[in-house]
C-alpha positions as CSV (number, residue, x, y, z in Angstrom):
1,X,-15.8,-163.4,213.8
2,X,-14.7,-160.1,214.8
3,X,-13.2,-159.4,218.1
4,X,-14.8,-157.9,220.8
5,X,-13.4,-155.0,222.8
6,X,-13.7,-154.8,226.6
7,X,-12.5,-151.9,228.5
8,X,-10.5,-152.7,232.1
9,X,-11.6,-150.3,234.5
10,X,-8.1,-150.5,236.6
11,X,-8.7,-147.5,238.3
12,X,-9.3,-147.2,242.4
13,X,-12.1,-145.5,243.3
14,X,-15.9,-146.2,242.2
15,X,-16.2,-142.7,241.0
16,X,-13.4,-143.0,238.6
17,X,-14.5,-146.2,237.4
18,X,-18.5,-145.2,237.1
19,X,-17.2,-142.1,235.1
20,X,-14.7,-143.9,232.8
21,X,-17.8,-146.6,232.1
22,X,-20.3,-143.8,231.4
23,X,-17.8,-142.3,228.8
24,X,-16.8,-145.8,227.1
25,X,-19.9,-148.3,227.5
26,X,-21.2,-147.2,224.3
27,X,-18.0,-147.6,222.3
28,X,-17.1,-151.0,223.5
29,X,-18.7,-154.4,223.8
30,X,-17.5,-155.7,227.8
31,X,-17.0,-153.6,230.7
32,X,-14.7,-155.4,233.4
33,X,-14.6,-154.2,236.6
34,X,-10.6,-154.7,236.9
35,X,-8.6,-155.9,239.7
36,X,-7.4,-152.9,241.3
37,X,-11.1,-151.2,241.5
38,X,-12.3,-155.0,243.5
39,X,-9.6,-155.0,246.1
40,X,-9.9,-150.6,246.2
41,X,-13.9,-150.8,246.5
42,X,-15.0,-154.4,246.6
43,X,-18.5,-155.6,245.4
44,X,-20.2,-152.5,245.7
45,X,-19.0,-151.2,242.2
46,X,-20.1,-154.4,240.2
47,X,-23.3,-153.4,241.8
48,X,-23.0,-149.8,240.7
49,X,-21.2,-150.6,237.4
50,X,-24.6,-153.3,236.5
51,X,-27.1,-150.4,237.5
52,X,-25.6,-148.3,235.6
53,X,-25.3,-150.7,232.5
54,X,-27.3,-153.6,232.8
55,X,-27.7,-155.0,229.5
56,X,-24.1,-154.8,229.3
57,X,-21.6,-157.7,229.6
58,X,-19.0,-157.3,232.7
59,X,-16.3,-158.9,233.9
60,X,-15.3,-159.4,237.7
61,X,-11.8,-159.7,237.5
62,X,-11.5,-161.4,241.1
63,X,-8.6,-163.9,240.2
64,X,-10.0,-165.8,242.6
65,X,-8.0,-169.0,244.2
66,X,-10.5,-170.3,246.5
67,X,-13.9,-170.1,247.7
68,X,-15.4,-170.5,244.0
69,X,-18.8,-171.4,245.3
70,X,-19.1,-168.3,247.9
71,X,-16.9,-165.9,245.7
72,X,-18.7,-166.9,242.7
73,X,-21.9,-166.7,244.1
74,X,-21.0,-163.0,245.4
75,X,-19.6,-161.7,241.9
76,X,-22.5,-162.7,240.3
77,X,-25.4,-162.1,242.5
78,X,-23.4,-158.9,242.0
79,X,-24.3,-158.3,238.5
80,X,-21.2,-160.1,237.1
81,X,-21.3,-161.9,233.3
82,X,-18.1,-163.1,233.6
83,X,-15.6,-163.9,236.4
84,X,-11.9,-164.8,236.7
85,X,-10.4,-167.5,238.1
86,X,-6.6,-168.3,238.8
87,X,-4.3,-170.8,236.7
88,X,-3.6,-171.8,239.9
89,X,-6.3,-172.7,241.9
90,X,-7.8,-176.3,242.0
91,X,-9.8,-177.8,239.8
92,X,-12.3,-178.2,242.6
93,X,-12.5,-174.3,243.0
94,X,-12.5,-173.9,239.0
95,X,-15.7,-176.3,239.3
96,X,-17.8,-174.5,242.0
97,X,-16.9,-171.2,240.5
98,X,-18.6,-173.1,236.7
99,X,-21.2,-174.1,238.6
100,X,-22.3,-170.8,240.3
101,X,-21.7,-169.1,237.0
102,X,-24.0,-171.8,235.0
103,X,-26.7,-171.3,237.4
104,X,-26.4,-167.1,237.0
105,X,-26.1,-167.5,233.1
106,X,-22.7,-166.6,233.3
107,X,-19.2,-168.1,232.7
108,X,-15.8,-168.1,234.2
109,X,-12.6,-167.1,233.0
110,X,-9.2,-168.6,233.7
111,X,-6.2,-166.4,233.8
112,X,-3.1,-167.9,232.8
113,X,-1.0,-165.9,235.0
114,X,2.4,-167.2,236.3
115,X,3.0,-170.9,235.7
116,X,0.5,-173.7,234.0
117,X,1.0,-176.5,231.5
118,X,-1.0,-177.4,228.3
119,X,-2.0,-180.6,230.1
120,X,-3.5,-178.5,233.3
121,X,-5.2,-176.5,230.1
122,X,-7.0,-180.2,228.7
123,X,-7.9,-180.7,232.0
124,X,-10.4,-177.6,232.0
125,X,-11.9,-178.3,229.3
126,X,-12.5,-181.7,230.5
127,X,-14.5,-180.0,233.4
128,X,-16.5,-177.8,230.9
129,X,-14.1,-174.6,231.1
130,X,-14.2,-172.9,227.9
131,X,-13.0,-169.1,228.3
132,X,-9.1,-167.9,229.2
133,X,-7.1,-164.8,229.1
134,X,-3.6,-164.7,228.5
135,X,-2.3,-161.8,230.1
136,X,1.3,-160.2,230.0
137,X,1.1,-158.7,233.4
138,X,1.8,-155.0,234.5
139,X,5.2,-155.8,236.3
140,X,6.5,-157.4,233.7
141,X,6.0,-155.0,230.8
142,X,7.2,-152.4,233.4
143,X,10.5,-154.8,233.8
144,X,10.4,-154.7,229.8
145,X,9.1,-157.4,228.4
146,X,6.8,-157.8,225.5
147,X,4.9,-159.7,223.4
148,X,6.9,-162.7,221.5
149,X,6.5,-165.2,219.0
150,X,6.5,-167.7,222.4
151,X,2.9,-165.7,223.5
152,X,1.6,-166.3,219.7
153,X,2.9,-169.8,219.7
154,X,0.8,-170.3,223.2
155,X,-1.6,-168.1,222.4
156,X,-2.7,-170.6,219.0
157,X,-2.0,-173.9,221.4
158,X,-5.0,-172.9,223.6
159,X,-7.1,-172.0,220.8
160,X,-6.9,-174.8,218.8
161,X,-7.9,-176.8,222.5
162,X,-10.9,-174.8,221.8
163,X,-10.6,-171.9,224.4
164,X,-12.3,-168.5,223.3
165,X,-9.3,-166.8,224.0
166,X,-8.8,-163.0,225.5
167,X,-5.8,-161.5,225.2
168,X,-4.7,-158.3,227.3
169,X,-1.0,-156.5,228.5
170,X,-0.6,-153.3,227.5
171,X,-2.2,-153.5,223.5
172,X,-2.7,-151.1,221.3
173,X,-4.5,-150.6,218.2
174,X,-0.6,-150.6,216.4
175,X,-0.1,-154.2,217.5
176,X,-3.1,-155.6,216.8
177,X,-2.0,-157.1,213.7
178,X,0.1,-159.7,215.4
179,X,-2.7,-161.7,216.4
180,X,-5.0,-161.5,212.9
181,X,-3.9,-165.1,212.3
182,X,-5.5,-166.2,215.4
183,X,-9.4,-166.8,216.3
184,X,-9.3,-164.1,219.6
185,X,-12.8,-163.6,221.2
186,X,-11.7,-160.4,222.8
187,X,-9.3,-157.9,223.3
188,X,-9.0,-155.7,226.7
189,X,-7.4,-152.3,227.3
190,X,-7.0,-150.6,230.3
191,X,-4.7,-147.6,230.0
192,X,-4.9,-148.1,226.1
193,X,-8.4,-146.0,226.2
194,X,-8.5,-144.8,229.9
195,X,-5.4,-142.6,230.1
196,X,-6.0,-141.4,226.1
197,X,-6.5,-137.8,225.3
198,X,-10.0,-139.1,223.9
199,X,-11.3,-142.0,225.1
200,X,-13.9,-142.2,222.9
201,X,-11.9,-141.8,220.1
202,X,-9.4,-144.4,221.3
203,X,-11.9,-147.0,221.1
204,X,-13.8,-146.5,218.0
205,X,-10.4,-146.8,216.2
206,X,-9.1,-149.9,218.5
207,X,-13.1,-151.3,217.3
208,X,-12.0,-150.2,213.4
209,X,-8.9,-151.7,213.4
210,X,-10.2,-154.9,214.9
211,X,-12.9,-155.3,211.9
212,X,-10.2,-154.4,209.6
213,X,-8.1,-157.1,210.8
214,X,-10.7,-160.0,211.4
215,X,-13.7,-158.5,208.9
216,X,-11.3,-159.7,205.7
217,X,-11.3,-163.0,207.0
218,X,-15.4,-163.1,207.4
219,X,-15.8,-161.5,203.7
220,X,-13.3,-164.4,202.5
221,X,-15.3,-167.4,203.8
């Protein structure tokens, strides 16, 4: 299976992200409305981001720690496909938050942000949890850090639990092929596409390079 691409409106103002959705929508497969644009704007753009695309999947990237049945239900009465939920945060709220999102048609996402453990992983999948991200975070690529053979090596534990894994921090189309050995449901990029002289552009070649990568594989089997 080929990746999907999803674009991560980080951007504060519902203007900026309803503009940057307008101009990339048709050239990816998930919109997400990111962290920064929820705490700028709160729930008001995934209303405007769903009217505005409402056959299209999208992410509210909440991180949520608590609250799962009230938050969840708010995200996606919202319009929200997706929501994300903090490594964190307790089972209990990881359960609501499922719950809400089964009765929406929707799913929830955990974010393995910060500190967890392969055995709080088999847990969540106990519970029915079958979606996380593994996210190198802002801060840290702004102290430096990048992707490693640790991240891979993680990244291939938590699919072979049977996650469908995203993966985002700061990709581009040039490191894509560092993953190809692994079964990634999606890829996000924020600044990747948003900040790139053509944004367009960006993401039909971060969409060609993907079905480069992972289209081999399908044509082999």
């Amino acid at each position: 299976m080929i990746p999907k691409l999803q674009v991560a409106l980080d951007v504060t103002t519902e203007a900026e992200a309803l503009r940057a959705a307008q101009t990339l929508a048709p050239f990816v497969d998930v919109l997400e409305a990111g962290t920064l644009i929820c705490f700028a704007e709160g729930i008001s753009v995934v209303r405007a981001l769903h009217s505005q695309h409402p056959t299209k999947p999208l992410v509210v990237d909440m991180k949520l720690a608590d609250a799962g049945n009230d938050l969840g239900e708010i995200a996606f009465s919202a319009g929200g496909s997706l929501l994300t939920v903090i490594c964190a945060a307790p089972i209990a709220t990881m359960e609501s938050a499922l719950q809400v999102a089964n009765k929406y048609k929707g799913d929830i996402q955990i974010e393995l942000f910060g500190d967890w453990t392969f055995d709080q992983a088999k847990e969540w999948r106990k519970v029915g949890i079958s979606q996380a991200i593994y996210h190198l975070g802002r801060d840290a690529q702004a102290k430096g850090q990048s992707w490693s053979q640790e991240d891979l090596d993680w990244l291939e534990r938590m699919c072979n639990l049977g996650f469908k894994m995203s993966v985002t921090g700061g990709l581009t189309k040039d490191m894509l092929p560092m993953f190809a050995h692994l079964p990634i449901d999606t890829f996000i990029a924020g600044r990747t596409l948003l900040d790139a002289p053509d944004p367009q552009q960006a993401a039909i070649s971060f969409k060609e390079t993907l079905t480069s990568l992972w289209g081999v594989k399908n044509d082999i089997r």
